[in-house]
N, C-alpha and C positions, 0 to 999 in steps of 0.2 A: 558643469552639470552635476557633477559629486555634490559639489556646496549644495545646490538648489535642490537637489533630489533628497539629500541627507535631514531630520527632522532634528529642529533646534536641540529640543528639549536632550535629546541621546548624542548627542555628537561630540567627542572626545575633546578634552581639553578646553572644556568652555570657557571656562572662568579667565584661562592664561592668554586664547584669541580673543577675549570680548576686551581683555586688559588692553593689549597693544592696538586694536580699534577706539579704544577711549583716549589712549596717546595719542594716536591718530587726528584722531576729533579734534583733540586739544591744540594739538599743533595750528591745522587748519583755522582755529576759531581763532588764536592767538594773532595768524598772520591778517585774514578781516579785520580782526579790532584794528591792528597799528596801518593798514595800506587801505580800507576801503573809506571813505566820507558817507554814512551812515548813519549820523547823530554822534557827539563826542567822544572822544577816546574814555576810556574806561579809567576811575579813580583806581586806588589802594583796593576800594570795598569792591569796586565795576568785577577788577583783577578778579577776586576774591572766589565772586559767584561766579564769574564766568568759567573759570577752574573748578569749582565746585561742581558744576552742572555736569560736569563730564565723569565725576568719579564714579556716580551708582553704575553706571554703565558695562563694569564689568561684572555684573550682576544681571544684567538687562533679562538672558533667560529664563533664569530659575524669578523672579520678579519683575514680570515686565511692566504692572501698571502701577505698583509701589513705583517702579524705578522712573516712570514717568511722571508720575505726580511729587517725585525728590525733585526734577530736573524742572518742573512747571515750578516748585517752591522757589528754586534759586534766579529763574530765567525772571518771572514774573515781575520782581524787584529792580531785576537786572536793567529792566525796559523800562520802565518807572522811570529810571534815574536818567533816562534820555540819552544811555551809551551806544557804543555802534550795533546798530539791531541786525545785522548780519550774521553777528559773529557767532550766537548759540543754535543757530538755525539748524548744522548739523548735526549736533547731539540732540535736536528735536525731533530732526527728522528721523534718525535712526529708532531712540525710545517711542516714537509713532508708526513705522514697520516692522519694530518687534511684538509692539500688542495685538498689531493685526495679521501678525506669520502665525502669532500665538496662542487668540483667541477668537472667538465665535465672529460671525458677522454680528448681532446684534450689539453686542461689545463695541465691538471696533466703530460701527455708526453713531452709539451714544459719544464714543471717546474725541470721535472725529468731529460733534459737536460741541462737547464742551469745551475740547481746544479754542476752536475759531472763537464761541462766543468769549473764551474765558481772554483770551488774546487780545480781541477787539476793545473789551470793556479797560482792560490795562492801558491799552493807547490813546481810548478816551483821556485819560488823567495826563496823556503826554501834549496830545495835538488833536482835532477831528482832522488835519492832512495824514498824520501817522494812521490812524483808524479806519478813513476810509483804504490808503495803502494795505494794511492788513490783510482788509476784505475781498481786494484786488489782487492779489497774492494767498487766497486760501486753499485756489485752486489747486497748489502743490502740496497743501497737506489731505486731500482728498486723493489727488495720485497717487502720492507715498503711501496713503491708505488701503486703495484701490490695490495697488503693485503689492502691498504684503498681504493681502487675503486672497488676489488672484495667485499666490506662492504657493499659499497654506491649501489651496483646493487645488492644484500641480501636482503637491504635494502626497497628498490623500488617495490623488490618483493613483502616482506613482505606488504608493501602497498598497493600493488593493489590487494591482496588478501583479507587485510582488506576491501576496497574500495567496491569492489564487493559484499562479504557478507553484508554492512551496503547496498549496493542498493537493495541485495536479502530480508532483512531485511525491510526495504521501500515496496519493491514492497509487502511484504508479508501481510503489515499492510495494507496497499492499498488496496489490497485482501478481506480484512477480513473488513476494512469496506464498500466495495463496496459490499458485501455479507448483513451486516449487515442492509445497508440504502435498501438492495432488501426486504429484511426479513419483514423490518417495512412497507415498499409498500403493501408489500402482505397481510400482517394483517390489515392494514386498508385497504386495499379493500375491503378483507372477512368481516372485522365487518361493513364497510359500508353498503355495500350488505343485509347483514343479518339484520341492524339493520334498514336497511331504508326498507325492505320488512316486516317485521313482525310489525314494528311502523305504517307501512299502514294498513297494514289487520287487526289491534288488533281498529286502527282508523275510520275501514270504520264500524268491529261487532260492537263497541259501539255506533258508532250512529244510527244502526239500534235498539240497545235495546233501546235508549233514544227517539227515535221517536214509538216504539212501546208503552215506558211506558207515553210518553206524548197525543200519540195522542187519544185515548179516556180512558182512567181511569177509565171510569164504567165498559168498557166491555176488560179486560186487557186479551190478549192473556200470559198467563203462556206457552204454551209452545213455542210459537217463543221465547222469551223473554230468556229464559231455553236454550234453542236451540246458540241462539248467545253469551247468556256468556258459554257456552261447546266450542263452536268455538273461545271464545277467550283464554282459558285454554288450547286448544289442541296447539293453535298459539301460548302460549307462552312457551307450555310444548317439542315443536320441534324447538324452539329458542332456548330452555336455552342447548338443549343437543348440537344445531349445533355449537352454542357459544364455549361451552367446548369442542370439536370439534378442531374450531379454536386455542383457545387460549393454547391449551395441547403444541404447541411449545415452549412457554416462558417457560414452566417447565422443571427442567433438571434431572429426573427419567429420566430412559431406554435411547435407541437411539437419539443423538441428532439431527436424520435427523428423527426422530420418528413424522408425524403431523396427526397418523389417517386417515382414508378412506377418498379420493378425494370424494366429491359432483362428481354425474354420470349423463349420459342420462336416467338410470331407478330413477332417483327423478322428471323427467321433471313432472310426473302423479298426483305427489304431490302439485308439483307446481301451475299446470292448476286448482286444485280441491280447495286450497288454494286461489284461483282468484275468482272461481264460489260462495265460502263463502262468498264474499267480494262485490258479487252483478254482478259479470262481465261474458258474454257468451262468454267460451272459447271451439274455435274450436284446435284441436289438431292432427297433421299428421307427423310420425314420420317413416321414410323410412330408417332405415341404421340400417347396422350388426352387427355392431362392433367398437370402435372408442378407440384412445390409453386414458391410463386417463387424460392426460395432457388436451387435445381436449374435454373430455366429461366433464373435470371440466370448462375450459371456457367456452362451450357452455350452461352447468347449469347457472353461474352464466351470464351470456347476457341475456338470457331467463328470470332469476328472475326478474333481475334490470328490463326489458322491460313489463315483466307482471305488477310491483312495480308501473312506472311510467304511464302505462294504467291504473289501479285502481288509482292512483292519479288524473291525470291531465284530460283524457278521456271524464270525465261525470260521468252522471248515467248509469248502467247497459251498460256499453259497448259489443260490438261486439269484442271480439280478436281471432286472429287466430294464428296457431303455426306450423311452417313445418320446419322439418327439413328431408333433401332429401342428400343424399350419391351421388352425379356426380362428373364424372371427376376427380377421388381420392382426393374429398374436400367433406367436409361438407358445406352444403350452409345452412344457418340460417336464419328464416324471423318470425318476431313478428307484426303483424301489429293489428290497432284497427280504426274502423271507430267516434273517439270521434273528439273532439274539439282540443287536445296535449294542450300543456303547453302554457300560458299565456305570448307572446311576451315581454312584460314590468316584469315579474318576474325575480327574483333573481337566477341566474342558479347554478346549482350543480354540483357534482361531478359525478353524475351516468351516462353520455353519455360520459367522461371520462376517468369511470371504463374501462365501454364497449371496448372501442377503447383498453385500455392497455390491455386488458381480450385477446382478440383476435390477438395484438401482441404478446403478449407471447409467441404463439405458430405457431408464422410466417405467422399469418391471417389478412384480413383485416375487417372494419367496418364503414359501412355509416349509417347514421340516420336522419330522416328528414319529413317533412309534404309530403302526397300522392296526386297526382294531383285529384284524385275525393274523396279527403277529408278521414281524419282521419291523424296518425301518423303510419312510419313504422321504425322496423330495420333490417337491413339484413347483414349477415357477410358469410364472408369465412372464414372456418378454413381446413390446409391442413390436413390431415390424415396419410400423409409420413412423414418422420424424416426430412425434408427439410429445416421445420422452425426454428427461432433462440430459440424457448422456448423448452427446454427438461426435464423441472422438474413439470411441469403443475403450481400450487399453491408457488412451492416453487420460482420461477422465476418470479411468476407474482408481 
């Protein structure tokens, strides 16, 4: 099945198997001439061509109908001279399944005619009994015809069947890493997110303790002091679980779609309370029922990064506010703070970014930008129906 599956023209070692098949041949024709009764045994010259007809043959692939019309030059004669007509039959036969393993059907049907007429007319010169024999016997060079184009459409088959698995193949690795580059997105989000919200808040308690422990030293307040490193223990003791959290996908215990509870709309209280540690007055108005988790994990993480970037950039003791309201089967999102925002000539980040891809995810939008009576706002829509293109919440984004 290898041989028959395998396409001539690429198949190792042609020229050295089509060699030892022409020895073959040769053999074979040699032992016809001297044992079959056939018309006369072959002269000097009979010898000559009948050995001849076999040589192009290891050639047969790379030239198949050159090689068959060498082997018609020497056969032609051959039969003319009324020697054993048996004998070159299978180096005929072979140079007429090579042209049609090799070549088109149109080919092959012209070839398979001029054989027989070109045959017939040669045995005319011999006998009309050799001639009509011929004719009566053409039948197997139409088989042999037949048998090498039914190969070569086997063949094609077999091809295109390869062809296809090796694109199913392609497309499958394609798959898997257009999966894989989503995977790495989503984990740096999440550790962005997380690490750029808890690096502020652990940034803002420490300098409240170092301005409490600088600003007068005789009269030290112990328990603010007390107070802000608890708050920066609790901030780093809900990092390291939300962290492990994240990172439990890269491990491959249990389920590999296993990543732990989605961050939800019931963490927003954590969040605000996490802001007000951090120096900032946060208003908080939360109107909706129910939200798929995909929806309530981008809207946690919009809300963080936006509380994040008010404790940053804002000022001191900012004003923020936080509404999320249920209309029109969306979630509408709005984080605003009446601070100063971000420093026009600063080095921008990734967190307005997040935002925007946070909120694609799951087929929402997101604007961000300075309020016309001062501070910074964000506001998103996220759908609540299955409409959007993100259906995995975290794993998608």
């Amino acid at each position: 099945m290898a041989v028959i599956n395998r396409d001539p023209l690429t198949a190792p070692h042609a020229v050295r198997n089509d060699a030892l098949l022409a020895v073959v041949a040769a053999l074979l024709a040699v032992a016809l001439a001297l044992f079959v009764d056939d018309g006369r045994r072959p002269d000097e010259l009979g010898w000559a061509l009948l050995l001849a007809c076999h040589v192009p043959l290891a050639w047969r692939r790379r030239r198949p109908l050159l090689v068959l019309l060498v082997i018609v030059a020497c056969v032609a004669p051959y039969h003319a001279l009324d020697n054993t007509h048996t004998a070159p039959t299978p180096a005929t036969y072979i140079a007429l399944y090579t042209v049609a393993v090799t070549g088109r059907p149109l080919r092959t049907v012209l070839v398979g005619v001029g054989v027989i007429t070109l045959s017939t007319s040669v045995m005319l010169t011999v006998s009309m009994h050799e001639a009509l024999r011929v004719l009566q016997i053409s039948g197997w060079v139409v088989a042999v015809l037949f048998c090498g184009a039914d190969v070569r459409f086997y063949r094609q088959y077999v091809a295109s069947i390869v062809e296809r698995a090796e694109r199913a193949e392609r497309t499958r690795e394609e798959e898997a890493r257009r999966r894989v580059a989503e995977e790495r997105l989503r984990i740096a989000r999440d550790l962005h997110d997380l690490l750029a919200h808890t690096i502020t808040l652990i940034g803002v308690q420490t300098s409240v303790a170092a301005h409490v422990l600088s600003a007068d030293p005789e009269r030290l307040d112990r328990e603010t002091v007390a107070k802000a490193l608890d708050d920066i223990a609790e901030t780093c003791r809900s990092a390291r679980g939300e962290l492990r959290t994240t990172l439990e996908v890269l491990r491959e215990h249990g389920s590999p779609d296993a990543r732990g509870p989605l961050p939800g709309l019931d963490g927003l209280t954590d969040l605000a309370e996490a802001a007000r540690l951090a120096g900032a007055r946060v208003e908080q108005t939360v109107r909706i029922r129910q939200a798929p988790p995909a929806v309530g994990a981008a809207a946690y993480r919009i809300v963080q990064e936006a509380l994040t970037n008010a404790v940053r950039h804002a000022g001191p003791e900012p004003a923020v506010r936080v509404d999320l309201v249920e209309r029109e089967g969306a979630l509408h999102l709005s984080v605003s703070d009446d601070g100063t925002g971000p420093a026009p000539a600063g080095t921008p980040g990734f967190g307005l970014v997040g935002m925007r891809e946070r909120a694609r995810s799951v087929g929402g939008t997101l604007d961000a930008g300075p309020r016309a009576d001062g501070g910074f706002e964000v506001t998103a829509v996220l759908p609540l129906t299955k409409t959007g293109t993100g259906t995995t919440g975290e794993g998608t984004g």
